[in-house]
C-alpha positions as CSV (number, residue, x, y, z in Angstrom):
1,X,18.3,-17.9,-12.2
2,X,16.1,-17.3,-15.2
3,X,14.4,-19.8,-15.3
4,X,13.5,-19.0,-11.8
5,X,12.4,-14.9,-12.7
6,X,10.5,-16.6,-15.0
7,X,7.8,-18.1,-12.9
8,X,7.4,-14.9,-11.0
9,X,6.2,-11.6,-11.3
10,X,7.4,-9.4,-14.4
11,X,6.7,-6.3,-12.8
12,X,9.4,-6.6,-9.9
13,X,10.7,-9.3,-7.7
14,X,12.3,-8.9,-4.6
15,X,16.3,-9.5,-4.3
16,X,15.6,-11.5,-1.4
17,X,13.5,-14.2,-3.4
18,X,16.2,-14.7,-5.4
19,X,19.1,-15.1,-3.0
20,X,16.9,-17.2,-0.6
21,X,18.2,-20.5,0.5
22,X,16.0,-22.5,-1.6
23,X,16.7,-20.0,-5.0
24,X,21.0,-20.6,-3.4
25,X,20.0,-24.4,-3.6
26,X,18.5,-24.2,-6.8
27,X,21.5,-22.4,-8.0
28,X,23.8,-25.2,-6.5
29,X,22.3,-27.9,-8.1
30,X,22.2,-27.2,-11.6
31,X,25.2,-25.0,-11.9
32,X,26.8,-26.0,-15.5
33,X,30.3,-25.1,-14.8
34,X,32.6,-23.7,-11.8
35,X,32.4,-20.2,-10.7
36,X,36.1,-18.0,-11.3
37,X,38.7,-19.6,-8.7
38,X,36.7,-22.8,-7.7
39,X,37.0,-26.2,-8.1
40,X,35.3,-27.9,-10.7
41,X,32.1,-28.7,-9.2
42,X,30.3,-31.0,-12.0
43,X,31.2,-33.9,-13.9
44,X,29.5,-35.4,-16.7
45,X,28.9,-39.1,-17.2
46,X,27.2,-40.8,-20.1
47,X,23.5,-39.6,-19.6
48,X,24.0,-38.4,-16.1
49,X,25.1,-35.4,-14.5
50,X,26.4,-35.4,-11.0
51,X,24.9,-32.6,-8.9
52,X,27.0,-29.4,-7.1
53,X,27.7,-30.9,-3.4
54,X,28.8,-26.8,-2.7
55,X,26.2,-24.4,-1.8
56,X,25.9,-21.4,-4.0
57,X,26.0,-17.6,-2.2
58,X,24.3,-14.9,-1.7
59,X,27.2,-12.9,-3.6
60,X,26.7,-16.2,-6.8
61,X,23.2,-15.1,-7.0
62,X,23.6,-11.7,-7.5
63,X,26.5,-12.1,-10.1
64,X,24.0,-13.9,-11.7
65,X,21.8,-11.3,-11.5
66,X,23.9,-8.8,-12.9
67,X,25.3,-10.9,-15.5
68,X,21.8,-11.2,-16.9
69,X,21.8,-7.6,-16.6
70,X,24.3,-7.0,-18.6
71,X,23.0,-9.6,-21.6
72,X,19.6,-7.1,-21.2
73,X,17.7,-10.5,-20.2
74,X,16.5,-9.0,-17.1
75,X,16.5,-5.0,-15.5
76,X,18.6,-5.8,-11.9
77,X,18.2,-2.8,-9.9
78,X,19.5,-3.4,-6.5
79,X,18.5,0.1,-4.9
80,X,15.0,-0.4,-4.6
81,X,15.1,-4.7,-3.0
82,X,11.7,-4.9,-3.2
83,X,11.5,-5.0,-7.1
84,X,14.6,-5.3,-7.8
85,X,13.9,-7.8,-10.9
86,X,12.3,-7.1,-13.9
87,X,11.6,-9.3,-16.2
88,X,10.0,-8.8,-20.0
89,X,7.0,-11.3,-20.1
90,X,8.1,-12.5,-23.6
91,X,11.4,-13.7,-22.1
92,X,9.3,-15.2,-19.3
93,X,7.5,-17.0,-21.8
94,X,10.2,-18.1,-23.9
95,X,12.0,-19.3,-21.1
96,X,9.2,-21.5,-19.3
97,X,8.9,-23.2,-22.9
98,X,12.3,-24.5,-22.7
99,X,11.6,-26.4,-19.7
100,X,11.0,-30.0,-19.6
101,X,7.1,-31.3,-17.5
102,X,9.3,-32.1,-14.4
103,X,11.6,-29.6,-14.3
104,X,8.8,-26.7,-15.2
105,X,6.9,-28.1,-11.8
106,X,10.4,-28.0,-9.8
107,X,11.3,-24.7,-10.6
108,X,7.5,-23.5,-9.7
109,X,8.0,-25.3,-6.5
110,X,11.3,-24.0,-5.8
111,X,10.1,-20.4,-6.6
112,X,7.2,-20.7,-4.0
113,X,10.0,-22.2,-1.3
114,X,11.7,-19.1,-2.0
115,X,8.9,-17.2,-1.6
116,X,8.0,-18.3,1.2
117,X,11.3,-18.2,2.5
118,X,11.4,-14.0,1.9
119,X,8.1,-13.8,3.6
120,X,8.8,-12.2,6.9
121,X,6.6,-14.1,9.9
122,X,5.2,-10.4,10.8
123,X,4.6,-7.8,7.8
124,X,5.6,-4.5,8.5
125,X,6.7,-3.6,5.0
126,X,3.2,-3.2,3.3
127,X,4.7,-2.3,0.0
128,X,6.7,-6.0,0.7
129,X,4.0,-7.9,1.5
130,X,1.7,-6.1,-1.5
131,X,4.8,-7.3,-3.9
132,X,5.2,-10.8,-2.6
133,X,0.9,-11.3,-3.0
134,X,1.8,-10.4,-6.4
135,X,4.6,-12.7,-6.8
136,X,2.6,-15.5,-5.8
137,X,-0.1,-14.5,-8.2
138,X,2.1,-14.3,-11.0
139,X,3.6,-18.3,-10.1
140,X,0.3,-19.2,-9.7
141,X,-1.1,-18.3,-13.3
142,X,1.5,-20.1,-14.9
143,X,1.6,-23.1,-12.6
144,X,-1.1,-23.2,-10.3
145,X,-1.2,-27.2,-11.3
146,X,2.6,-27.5,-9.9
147,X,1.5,-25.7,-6.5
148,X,-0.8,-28.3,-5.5
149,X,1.0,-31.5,-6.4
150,X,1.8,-33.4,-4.1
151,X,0.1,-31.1,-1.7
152,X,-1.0,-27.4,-1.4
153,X,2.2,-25.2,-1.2
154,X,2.3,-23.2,2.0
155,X,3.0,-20.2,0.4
156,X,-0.8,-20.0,-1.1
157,X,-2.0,-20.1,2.3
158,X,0.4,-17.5,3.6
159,X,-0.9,-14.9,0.4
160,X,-4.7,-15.3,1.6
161,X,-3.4,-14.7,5.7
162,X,-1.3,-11.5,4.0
163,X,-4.9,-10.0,2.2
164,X,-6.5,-10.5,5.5
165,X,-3.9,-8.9,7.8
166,X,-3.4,-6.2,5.3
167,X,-7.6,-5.1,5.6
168,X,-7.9,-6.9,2.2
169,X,-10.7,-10.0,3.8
170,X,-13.0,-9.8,0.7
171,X,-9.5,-11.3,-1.4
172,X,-8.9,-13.2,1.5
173,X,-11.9,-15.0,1.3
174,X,-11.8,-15.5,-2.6
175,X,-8.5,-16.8,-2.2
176,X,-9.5,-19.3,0.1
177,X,-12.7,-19.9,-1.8
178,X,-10.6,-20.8,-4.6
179,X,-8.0,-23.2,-3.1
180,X,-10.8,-24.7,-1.1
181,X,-12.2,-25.9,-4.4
182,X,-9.0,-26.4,-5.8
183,X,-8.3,-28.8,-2.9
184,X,-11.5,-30.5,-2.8
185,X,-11.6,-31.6,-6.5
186,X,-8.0,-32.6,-6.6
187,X,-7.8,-34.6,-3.6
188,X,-11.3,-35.1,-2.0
189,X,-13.6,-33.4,1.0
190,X,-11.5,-35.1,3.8
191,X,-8.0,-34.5,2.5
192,X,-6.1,-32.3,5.4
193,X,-5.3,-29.4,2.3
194,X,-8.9,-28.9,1.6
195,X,-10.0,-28.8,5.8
196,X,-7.7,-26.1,6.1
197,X,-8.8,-24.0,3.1
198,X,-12.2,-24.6,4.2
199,X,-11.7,-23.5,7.8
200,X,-10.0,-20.1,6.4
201,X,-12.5,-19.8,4.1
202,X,-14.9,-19.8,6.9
203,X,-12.8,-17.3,9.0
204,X,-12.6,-14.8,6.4
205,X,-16.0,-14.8,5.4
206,X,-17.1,-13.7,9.0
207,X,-14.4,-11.0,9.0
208,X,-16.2,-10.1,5.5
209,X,-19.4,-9.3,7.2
210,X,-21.4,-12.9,7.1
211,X,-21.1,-13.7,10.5
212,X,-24.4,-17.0,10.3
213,X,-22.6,-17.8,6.8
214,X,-19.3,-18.0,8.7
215,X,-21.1,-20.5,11.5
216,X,-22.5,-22.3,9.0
217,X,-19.3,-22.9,7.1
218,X,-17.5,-24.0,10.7
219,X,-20.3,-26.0,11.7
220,X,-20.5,-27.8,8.5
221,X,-16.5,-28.4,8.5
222,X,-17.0,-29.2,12.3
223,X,-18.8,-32.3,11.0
224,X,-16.4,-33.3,8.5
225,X,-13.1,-32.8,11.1
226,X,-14.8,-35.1,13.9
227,X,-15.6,-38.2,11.7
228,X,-12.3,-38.0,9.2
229,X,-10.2,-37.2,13.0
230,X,-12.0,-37.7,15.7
231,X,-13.8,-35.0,18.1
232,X,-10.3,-34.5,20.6
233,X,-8.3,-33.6,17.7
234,X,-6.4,-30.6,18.2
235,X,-7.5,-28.9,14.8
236,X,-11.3,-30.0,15.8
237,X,-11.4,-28.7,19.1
238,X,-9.6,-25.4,17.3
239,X,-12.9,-25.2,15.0
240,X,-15.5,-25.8,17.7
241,X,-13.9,-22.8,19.5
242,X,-14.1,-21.1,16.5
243,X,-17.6,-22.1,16.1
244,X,-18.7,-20.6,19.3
245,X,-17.2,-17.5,18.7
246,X,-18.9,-16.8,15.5
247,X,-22.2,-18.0,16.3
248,X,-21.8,-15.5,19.1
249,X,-21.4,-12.9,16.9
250,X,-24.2,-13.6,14.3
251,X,-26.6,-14.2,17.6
252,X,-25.1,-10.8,18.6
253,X,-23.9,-11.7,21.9
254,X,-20.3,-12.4,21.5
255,X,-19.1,-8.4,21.1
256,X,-15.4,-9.4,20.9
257,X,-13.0,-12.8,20.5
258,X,-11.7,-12.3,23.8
């Protein structure tokens, strides 16, 4: 469970990150000894653990919780779930340096699963939504590397969709910006990652203001979607109607998407 704080954000994370069914699975698999009244769920071999086939709880996570609590390792506070972690960035530190290569990029990918697993699909909760941007932030400045390997995590492209929806499309279009070029040196102009940061990249620039930059941008990606997948691709066709819309709009014809 610390190890997993430690990847995220030190000024609050929410309690449902942490009991989410990928942070639960987490939790399962590299438990170290039973819980009070259970089975023995581990058993050692010469230079092999066997893995936890029983699924940790919601009510396992938050013993956990409080347990490191009570060791002042983390501040739990459970009435306010949106930061209810707290973690001291020197303890964040300290812990991440324990962690072997691989195990450092699976418990960065398991804390953007369980991010994105505590993302509700419509944001009503500002506050929420502001705290999970941050979360993602935080993973990402200590293992950006981790996020894109072996692909781009979905949870980056769900923080840029949250700046836009929340009025935020200047950091919408950075954040694409950046994951577009992220995407493009890592695994090339045509890889499926890098189209899609490019196509958002080109949406929230026209809801920045740059309407011609923004049919530039699709029309350029247009290009690149028909020869890497052919021109009756779903995802092209999806561009070219984007295309016409914002060409519309820098030509000042098109007052609305319809």
């Amino acid at each position: 469970m610390l190890q997993l704080a430690s990847m995220l954000d030190a000024n609050g994370i929410p309690h449902d990150v942490l009991t989410s069914t990928p942070a639960l699975t987490h939790l399962a698999a590299h438990r170290t000894q039973a819980g009070p009244g259970r089975a023995r769920r581990l058993k050692w071999w010469p230079g092999k653990r066997q893995r936890s086939s029983v699924q940790a709880t919601r009510e396992d996570a938050t013993r956990a919780l409080r347990a490191l609590h009570r060791l002042s390792l983390i501040d739990h506070t459970p009435t306010t779930p949106n930061q209810a972690v707290r973690v001291h960035q020197l303890i964040q530190r300290t812990t991440r340096d324990t962690l072997t290569p691989h195990h450092y990029d699976h418990t960065a990918r398991t804390a953007a699963d369980a991010l994105r697993a505590a993302w509700p699909a419509i944001e009503r909760d500002t506050a929420l939504a502001q705290t999970l941007r941050a979360n993602t932030t935080a993973l990402a400045t200590c293992a950006e590397d981790a996020l894109h390997r072996p692909d781009t995590h979905a949870v980056l492209f769900r923080t840029g969709y949250s700046y836009g929806r929340a009025g935020q499309v200047a950091a919408a279009r950075d954040h694409f910006r950046h994951l577009a070029d992220v995407a493009r040196h890592g695994r090339g102009t045509d890889h499926p990652d890098t189209l899609a940061a490019r196509y958002n990249l080109a949406l929230w620039r026209g809801e920045a203001g740059d309407a011609a930059g923004a049919a530039a941008a699709f029309a350029e990606l247009l290009a690149d979607q028909v020869r890497v997948m052919g021109e009756d691709h779903p995802l092209t066709l999806v561009t070219l109607s984007t295309l016409a819309y914002w060409r519309g709009k820098a030509e000042g014809d098109y007052p609305s998407a319809g």
